[in-house]
C-alpha positions as CSV (number, residue, x, y, z in Angstrom):
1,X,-99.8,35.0,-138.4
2,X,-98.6,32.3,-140.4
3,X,-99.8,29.5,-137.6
4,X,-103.2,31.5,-137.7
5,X,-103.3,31.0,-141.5
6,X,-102.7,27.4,-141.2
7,X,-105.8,26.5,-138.7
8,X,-108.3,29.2,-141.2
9,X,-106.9,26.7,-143.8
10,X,-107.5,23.4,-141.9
11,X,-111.1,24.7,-140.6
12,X,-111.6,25.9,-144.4
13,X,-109.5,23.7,-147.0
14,X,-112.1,25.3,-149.7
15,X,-111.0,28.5,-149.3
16,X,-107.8,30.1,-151.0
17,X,-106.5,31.8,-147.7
18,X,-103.3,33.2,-149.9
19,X,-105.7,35.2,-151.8
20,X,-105.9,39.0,-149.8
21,X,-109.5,39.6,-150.7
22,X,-110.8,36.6,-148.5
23,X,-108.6,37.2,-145.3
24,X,-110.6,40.8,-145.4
25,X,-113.9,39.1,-146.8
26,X,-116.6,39.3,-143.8
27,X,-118.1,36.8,-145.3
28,X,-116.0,34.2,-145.4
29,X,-115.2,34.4,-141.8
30,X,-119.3,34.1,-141.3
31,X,-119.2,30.6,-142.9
32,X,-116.9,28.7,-140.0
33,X,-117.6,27.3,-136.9
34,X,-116.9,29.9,-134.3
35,X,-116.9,27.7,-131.3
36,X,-114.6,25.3,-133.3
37,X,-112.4,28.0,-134.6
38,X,-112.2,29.5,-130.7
39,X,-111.6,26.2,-129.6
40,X,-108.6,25.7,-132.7
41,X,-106.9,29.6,-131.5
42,X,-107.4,28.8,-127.8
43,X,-105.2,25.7,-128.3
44,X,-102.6,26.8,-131.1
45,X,-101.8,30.3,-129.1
46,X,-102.3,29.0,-125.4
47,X,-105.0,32.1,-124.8
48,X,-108.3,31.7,-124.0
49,X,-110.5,34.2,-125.4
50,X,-113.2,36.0,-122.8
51,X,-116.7,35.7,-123.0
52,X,-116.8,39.5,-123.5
53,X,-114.3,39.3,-126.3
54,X,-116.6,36.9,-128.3
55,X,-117.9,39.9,-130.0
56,X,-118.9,39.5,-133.6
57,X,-116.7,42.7,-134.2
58,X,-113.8,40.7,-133.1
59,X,-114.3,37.8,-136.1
60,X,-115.3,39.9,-138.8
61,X,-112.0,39.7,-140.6
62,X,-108.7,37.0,-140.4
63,X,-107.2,40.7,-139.5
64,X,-109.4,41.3,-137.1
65,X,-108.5,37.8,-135.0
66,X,-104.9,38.0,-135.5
67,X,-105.0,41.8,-133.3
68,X,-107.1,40.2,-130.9
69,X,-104.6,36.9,-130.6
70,X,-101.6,39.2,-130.3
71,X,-103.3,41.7,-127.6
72,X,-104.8,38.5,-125.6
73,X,-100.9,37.0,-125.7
74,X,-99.1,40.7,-124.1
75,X,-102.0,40.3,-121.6
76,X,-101.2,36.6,-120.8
């Protein structure tokens, strides 16, 4: 998780990522880029996310990424 934290951080230098309330804060997660932040997981955990897994529910939390990073890497 600690590589996931580091490209929220780089997308979102603003944002106080060590803070638990914003990794869990919908909103924050609404403010980035999603094709740039698919783009940054796609390369940093050599997965590439599905069209059908581009589902808001799927980016509505840095908790919420980080499960569907891990389940898209035992796929692999």
């Amino acid at each position: 998780m600690e590589q996931f934290m580091d490209i929220l951080k780089e997308l979102r230098p603003d944002v106080d990522f060590e803070n638990e309330k914003a990794l869990m804060d919908d909103g924050i997660l609404d403010s980035f880029d999603i094709v740039s932040l698919i783009g940054e997981i796609n390369d940093a955990f050599d997965v590439e996310i599905p069209f059908e897994d581009m589902d808001p529910e799927n980016f509505n939390s840095a908790e919420a990424i980080w499960q569907l990073i891990q389940r898209l890497k035992q796929e692999g």
